[in-house]
C-alpha positions as CSV (number, residue, x, y, z in Angstrom):
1,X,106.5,152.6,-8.3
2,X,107.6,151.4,-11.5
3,X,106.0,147.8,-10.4
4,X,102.5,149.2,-9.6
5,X,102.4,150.5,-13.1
6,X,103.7,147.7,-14.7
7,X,101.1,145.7,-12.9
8,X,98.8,148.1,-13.8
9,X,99.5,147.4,-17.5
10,X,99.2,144.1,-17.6
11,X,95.8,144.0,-15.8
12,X,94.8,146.1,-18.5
13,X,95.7,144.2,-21.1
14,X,94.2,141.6,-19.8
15,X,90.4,143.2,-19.2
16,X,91.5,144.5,-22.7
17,X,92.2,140.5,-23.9
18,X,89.3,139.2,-21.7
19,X,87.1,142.0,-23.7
20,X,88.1,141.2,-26.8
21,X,87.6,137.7,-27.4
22,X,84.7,136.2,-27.6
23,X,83.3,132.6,-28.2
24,X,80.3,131.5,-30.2
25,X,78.8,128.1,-30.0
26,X,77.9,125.6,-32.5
27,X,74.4,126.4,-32.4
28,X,74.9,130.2,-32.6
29,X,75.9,132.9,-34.9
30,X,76.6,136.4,-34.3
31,X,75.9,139.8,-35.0
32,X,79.1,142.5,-34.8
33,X,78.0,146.1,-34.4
34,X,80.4,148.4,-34.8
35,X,80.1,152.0,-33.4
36,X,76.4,150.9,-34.0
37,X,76.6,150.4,-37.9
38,X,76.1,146.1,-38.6
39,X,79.5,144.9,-39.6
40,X,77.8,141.1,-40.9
41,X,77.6,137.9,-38.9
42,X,80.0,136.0,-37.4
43,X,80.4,132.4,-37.8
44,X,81.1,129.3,-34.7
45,X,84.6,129.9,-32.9
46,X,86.7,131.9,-31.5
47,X,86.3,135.6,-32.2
48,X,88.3,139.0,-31.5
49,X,86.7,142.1,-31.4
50,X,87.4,146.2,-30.1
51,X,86.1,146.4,-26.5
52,X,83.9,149.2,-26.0
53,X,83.5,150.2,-29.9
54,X,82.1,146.4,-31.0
55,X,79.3,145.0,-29.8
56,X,78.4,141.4,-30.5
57,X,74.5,139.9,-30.1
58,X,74.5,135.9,-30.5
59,X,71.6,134.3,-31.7
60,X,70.4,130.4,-31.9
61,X,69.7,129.0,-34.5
62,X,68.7,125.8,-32.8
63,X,64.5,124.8,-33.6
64,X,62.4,126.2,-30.7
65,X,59.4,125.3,-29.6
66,X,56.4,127.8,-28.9
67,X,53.2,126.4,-27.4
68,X,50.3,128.7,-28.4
69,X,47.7,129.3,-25.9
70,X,44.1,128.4,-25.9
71,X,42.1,130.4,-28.4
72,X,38.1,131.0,-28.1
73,X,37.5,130.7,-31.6
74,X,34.2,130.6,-33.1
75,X,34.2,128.2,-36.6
76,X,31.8,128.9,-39.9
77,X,29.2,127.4,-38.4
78,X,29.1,129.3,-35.1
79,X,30.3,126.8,-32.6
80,X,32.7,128.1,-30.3
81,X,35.5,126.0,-29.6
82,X,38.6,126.7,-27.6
83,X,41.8,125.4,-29.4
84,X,45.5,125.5,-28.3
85,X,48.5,124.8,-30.9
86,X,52.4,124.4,-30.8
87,X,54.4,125.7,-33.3
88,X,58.3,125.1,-34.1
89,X,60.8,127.6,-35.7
90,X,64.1,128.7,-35.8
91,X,66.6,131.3,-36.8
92,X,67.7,131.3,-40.2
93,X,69.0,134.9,-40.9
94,X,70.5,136.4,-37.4
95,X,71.0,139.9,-39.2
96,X,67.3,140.5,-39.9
97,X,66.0,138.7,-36.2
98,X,68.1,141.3,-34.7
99,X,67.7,144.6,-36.8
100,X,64.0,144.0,-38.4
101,X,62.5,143.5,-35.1
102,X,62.9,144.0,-31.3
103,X,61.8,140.5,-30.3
104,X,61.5,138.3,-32.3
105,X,60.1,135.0,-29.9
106,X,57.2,137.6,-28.7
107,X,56.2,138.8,-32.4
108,X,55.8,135.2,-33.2
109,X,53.6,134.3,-30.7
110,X,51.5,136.8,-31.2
111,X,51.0,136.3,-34.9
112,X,51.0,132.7,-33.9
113,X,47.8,133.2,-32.0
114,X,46.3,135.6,-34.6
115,X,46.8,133.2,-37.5
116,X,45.6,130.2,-35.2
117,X,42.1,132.3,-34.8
118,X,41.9,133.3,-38.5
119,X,42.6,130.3,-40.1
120,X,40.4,127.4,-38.3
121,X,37.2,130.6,-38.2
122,X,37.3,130.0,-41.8
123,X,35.9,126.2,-41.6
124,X,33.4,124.4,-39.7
125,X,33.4,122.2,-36.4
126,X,33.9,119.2,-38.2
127,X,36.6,119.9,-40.8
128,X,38.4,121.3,-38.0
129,X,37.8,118.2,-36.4
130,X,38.7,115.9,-39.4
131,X,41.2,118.1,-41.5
132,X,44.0,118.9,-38.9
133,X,46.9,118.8,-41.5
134,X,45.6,121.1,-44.1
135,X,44.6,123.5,-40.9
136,X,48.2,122.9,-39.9
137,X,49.6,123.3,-43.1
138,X,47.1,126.6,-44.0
139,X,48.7,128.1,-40.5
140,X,52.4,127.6,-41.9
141,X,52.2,129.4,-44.7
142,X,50.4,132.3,-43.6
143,X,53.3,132.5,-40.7
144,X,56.4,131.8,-43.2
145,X,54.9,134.7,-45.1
146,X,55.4,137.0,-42.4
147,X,58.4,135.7,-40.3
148,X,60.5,135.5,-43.5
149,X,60.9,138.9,-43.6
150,X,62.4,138.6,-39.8
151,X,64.8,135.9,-40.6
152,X,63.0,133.3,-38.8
153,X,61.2,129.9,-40.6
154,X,58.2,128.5,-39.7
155,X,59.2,124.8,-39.3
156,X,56.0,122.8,-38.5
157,X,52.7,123.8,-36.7
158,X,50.4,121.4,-34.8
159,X,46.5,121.7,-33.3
160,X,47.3,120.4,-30.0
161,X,43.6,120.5,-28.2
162,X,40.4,121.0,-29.4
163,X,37.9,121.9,-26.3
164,X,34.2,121.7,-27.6
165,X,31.2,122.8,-25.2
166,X,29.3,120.0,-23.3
167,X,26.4,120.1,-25.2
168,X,28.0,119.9,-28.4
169,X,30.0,116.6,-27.0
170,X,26.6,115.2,-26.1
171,X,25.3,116.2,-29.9
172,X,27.8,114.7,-31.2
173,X,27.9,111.2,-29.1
174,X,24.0,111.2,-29.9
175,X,25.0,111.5,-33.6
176,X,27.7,108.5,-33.4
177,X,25.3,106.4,-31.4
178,X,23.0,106.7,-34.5
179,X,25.4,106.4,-37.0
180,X,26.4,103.2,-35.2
181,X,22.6,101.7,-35.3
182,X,22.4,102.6,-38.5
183,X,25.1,100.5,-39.8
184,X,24.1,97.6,-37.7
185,X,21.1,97.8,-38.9
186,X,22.3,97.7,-42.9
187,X,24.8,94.8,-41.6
188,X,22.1,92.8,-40.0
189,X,19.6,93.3,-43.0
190,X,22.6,92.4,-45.3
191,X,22.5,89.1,-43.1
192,X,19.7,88.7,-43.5
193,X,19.5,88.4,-46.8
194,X,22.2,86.5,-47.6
195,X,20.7,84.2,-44.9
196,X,17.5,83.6,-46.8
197,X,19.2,82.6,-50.0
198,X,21.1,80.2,-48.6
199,X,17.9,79.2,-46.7
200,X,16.1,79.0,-50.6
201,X,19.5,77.3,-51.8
202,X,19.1,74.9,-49.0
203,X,15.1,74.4,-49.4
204,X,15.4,73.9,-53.2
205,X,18.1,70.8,-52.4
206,X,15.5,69.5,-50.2
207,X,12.9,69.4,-52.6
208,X,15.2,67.8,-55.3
209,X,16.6,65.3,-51.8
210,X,13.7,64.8,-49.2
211,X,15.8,62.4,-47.3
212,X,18.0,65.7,-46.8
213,X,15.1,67.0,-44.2
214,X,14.5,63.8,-42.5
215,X,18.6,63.6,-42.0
216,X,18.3,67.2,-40.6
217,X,15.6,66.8,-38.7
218,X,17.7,64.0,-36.8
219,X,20.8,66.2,-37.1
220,X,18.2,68.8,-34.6
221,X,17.4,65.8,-32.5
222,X,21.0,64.7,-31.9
223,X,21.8,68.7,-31.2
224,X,18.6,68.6,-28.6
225,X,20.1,65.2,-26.8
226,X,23.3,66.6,-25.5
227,X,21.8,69.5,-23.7
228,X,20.1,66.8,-21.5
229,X,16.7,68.3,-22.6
230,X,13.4,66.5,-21.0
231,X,11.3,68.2,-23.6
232,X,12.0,67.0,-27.3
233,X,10.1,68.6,-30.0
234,X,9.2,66.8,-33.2
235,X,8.9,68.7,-36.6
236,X,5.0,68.6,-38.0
237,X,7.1,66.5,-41.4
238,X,8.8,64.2,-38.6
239,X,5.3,63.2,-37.3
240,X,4.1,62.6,-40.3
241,X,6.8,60.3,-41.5
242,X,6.6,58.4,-38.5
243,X,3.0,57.9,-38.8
244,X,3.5,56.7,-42.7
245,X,6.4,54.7,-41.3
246,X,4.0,53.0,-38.6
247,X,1.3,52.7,-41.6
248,X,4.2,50.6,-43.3
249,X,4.9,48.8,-40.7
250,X,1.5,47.3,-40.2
251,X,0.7,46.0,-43.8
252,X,4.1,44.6,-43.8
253,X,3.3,42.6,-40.7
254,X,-0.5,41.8,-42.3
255,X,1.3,40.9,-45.5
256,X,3.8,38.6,-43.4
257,X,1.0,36.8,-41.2
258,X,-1.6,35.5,-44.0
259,X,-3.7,32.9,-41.4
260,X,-4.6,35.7,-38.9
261,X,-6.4,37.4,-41.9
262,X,-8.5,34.0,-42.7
263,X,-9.1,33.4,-39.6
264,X,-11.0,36.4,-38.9
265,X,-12.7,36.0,-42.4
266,X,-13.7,32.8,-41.3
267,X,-15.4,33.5,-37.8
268,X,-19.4,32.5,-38.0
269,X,-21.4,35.3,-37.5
270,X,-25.1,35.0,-36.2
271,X,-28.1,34.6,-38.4
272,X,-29.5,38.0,-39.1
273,X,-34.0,37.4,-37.9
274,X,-36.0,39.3,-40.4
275,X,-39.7,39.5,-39.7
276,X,-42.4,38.4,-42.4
277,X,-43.9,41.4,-43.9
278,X,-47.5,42.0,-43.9
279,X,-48.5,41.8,-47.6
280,X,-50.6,44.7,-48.8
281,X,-53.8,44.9,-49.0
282,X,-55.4,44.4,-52.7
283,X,-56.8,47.5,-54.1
284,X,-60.1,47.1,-53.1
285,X,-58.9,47.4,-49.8
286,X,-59.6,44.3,-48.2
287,X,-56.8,42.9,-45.8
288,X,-55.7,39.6,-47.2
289,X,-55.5,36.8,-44.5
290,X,-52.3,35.7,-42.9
291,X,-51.7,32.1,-43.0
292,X,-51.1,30.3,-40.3
């Protein structure tokens, strides 16, 4: 009999031992109640406690992460968009996440969500397109404000995916494709224009060197050759320097061969017949006689 009891006892103080410690992690720090009155955290390690008249909560104080779901969201200048966000935050009083609210991971989401419609409502399609980070940053504070008061800090918050409506995308890839021409067009008038002075630069060398054109027109010649081309094209000032060069040509060869030139000055030509004319009458109209 006496065994059972002992046996008895020491189970008990066992449960009673097993009850009373507790462990909290690295990561964690807990909450003692005591006959439901907050006693103050406790900190990492090993910890005693009363069973049944101490309760302990233990809460992480690692970063979590919270997706937010797609919002419809309609932005200042009534386009309706769907955007989704993540948030990160973590624990950084574990009294106040435990007494101020019931649960904490659900309040923030919801606010999350809330804030996330409020915030990007207040600009237009495309800031919210090109002004992310002040939308993120806009979304923090707004959420820090609130969750502070719950122990919990608002670490960073990201727009994760913007959904726009078909024909918007299409408005918006017609509005690009101009864009684009436009600037093609400047670029290739900006060619242009440089093109021509350096054509005038090039023109006004020429005038000052006209053995510069001749050069390039050979230059174009030389180019046309090695494509194996059956048709060659000669410059209008090509032709006409090949027909002063031919021009050259021929009173050099007249200068050089003197006797072909008095030889043709010398070739007898034929007697040239005139007939007698009829002399004219006198005035009194007689016809004077022809003699013989």
């Amino acid at each position: 009999m006496n065994a059972w009891i002992t046996a008895g006892i020491v189970v008990l103080v066992v449960l009673f031992l097993g009850m009373s410690v507790k462990v909290i992690k690295q990561y964690e720090q807990g909450v003692l109640f005591r006959l439901g009155r907050v006693k103050g955290p406790r900190m990492p390690g090993l910890r005693l406690i009363i069973p049944v008249v101490d309760n302990l909560r233990r809460v992480s104080l690692r970063i979590i992460t919270l997706p937010i779901q797609s919002q419809g969201i309609i932005t200042r200048d009534n386009v309706s968009v769907d955007v989704s966000a993540v948030a990160y935050f973590r624990v950084v009083d574990a009294v106040k996440s435990v007494v101020a609210i019931e649960n904490v991971y659900a309040a923030i989401d919801q606010i999350a969500q809330t804030t996330l419609r409020k915030v990007v409502g207040q600009h237009s399609l495309d800031q919210t397109l090109s002004e992310t980070d002040k939308i993120n940053v806009d979304i923090r504070k707004i959420l820090d404000v609130n969750t502070l008061e719950w122990g919990v800090e608002v670490t960073l918050v990201e727009l994760k995916d913007i959904q726009l409506p078909d024909t918007m995308k299409r408005a918006m890839a017609r509005q690009a494709e101009a864009e684009r021409e436009k600037r093609a067009k400047i670029i290739n008038a900006e060619g242009e224009s440089m093109a021509a002075a350096a054509l005038g630069d090039a023109s006004d060398t020429m005038m000052d060197h006209p053995l510069a054109l001749q050069l390039r027109n050979l230059q174009s010649l030389v180019e046309i050759g090695v494509d194996k081309n059956t048709t060659v094209v000669f410059p209008a000032p090509l032709m006409s320097t090949i027909g002063e060069l031919g021009s050259f040509l021929t009173r050099e060869a007249a200068a050089a061969n003197p006797q072909a030139d008095v030889s043709t000055a010398t070739t007898p030509t034929q007697p040239r017949v005139t007939r007698p004319a009829q002399e004219e009458a006198p005035a009194t109209g007689e016809p004077v006689p022809t003699p013989r």
